[in-house]
C-alpha positions in Angstrom: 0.0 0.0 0.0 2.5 2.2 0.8 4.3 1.2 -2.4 0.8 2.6 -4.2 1.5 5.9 -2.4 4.1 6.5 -3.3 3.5 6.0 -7.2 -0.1 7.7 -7.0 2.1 10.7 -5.1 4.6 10.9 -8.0 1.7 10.9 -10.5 0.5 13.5 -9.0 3.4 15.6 -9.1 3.6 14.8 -13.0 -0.1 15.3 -13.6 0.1 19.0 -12.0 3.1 19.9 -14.2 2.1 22.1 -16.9 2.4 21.3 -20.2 3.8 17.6 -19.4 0.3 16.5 -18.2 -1.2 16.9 -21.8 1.3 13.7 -22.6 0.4 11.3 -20.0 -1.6 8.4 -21.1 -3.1 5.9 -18.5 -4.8 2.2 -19.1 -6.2 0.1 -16.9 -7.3 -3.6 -17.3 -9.1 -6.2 -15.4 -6.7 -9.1 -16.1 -8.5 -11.6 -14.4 -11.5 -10.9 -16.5 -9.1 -10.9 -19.5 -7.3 -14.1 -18.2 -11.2 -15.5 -17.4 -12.3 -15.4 -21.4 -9.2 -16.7 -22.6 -9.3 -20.3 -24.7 -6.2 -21.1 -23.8 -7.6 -21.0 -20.2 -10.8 -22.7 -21.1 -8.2 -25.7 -22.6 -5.9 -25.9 -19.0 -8.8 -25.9 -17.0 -10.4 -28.8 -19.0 -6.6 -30.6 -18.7 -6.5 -29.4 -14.5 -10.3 -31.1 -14.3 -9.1 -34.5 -15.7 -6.0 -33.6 -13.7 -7.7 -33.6 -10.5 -10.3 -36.2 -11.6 -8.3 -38.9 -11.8 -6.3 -37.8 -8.6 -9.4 -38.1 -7.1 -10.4 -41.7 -8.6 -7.4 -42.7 -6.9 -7.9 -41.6 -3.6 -11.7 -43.4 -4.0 -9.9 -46.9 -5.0 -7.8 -46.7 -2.0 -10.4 -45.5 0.6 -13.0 -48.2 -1.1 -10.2 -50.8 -0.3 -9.6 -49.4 3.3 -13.5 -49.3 3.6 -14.0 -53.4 2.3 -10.9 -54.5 4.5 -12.5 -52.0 7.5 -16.0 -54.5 6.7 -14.3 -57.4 6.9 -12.5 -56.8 9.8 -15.7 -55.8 11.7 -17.6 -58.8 10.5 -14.7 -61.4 11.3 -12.9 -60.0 14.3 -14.4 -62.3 16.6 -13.2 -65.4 15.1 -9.7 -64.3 14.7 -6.7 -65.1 16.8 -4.8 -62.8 18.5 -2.2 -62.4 16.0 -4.6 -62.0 12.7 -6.3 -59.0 14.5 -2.9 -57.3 15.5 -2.3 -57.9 11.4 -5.3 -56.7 10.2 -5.4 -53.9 12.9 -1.5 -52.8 11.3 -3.0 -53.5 8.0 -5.9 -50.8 8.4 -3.3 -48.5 9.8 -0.9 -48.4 7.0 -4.0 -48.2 4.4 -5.2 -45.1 6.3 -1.5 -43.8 6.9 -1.3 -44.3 2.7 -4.3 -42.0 2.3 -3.2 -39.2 4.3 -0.3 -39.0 2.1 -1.9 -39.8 -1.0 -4.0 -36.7 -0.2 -1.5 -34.7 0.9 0.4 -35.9 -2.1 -2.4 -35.1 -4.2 -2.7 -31.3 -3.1 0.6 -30.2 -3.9 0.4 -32.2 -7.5 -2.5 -30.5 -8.1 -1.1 -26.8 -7.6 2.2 -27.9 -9.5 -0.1 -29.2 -12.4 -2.1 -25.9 -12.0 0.9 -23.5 -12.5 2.0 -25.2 -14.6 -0.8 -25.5 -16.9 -1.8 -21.7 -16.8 1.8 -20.3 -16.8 1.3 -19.8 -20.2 -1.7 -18.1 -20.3 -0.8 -15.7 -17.9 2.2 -15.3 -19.7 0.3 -14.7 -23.0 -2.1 -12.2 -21.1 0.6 -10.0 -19.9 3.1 -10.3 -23.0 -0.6 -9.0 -24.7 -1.4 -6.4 -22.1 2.4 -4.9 -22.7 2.2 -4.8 -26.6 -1.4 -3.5 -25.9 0.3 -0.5 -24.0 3.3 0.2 -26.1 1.2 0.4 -29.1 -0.8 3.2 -27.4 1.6 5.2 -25.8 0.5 4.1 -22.2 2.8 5.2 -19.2 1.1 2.8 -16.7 -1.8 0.4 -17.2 -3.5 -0.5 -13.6 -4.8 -3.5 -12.9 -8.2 -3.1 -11.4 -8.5 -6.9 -10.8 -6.3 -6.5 -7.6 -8.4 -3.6 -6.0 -5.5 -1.6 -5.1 -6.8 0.9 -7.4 -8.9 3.0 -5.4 -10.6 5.2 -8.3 -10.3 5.5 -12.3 -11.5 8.2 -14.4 -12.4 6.4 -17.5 -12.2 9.4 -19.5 -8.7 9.9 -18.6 -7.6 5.8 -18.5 -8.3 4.0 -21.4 -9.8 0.9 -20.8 -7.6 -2.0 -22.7 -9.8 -5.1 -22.0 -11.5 -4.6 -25.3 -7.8 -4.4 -27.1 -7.0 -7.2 -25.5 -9.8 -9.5 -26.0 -9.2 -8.5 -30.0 -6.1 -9.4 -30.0 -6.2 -12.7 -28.2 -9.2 -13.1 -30.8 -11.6 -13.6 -28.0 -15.6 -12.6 -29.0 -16.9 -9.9 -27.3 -19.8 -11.6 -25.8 -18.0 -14.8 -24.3 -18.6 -15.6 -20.9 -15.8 -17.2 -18.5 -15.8 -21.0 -18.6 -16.3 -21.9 -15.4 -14.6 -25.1 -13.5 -16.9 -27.8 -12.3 -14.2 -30.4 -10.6 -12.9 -29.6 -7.2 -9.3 -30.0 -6.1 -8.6 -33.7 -4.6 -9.0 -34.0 -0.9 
């Protein structure tokens, strides 16, 4: 925030110049609504749902197998011996034991697979967003998606999400995709 100050105060001090303030050209962008109607976005989070989907049918094999042993063990702990119930006991540990990790082995997979899989759409976003703003002479283009901007005159900012979407090739009237899978547990 302070960071923000300090820019907004220097803009400030260039805007009340005289003569230099005619010069100054502003843009401002919501990336993540840029990033949102992307294809190339729409295509990683198809991969990142499969991703996580068969993460997930995984995890459901091995708690169906902890589950079945967990059955069996109810139903046939009275007729074992002292040593097959120790076994079986260690048995349902380990299974469980296997899941935690598998889950927590899942987690981090999935955000590696996720930055991975939209590094290059964010890279494509911002490589657009720069040409976007050297082509038109922008000093600064703000991104509103991060709310740290806490007003824009658009008569005075030019809005570039409509540049962008152009030159990424994106309709004007697509909507974001949106994710039905859920991260792995």
């Amino acid at each position: 925030m302070k960071h923000l100050s300090k820019i907004l105060l220097v803009l400030f001090v260039l805007v009340s110049s005289t003569g230099f303030a005619q010069n100054l050209k502003f843009g401002h962008i919501n990336s993540q609504e840029l990033i949102s109607l992307m294809p190339d976005r729409d295509s990683a989070l198809v991969k990142l749902e499969k991703y996580a989907t068969d993460l997930d049918e995984t995890l459901q094999e091995m708690k169906s197998e902890f589950q079945t042993k967990l059955n069996t063990y109810q139903q046939r702990q009275a007729t074992w011996t002292a040593a097959v119930l120790e076994a079986r006991q260690k048995e349902l540990q380990e299974i469980d034991q296997r899941i935690s990790q598998y889950q927590q082995t899942a987690q981090q997979e999935y955000q590696q697979m996720q930055q991975l899989l939209f590094a290059p759409v964010l890279q494509k976003a911002n490589e657009t967003i720069t040409n976007i703003g050297k082509q038109r002479g922008l000093i600064y283009i703000f991104d509103t998606s991060t709310g740290a901007i806490p007003f824009i005159n658009p008569d005075l900012s030019e809005d570039i999400l409509p540049l962008a979407k152009t030159a990424l090739k994106i309709p004007a009237d697509k909507k974001p995709m949106s994710f039905g899978g859920q991260q792995p547990e």
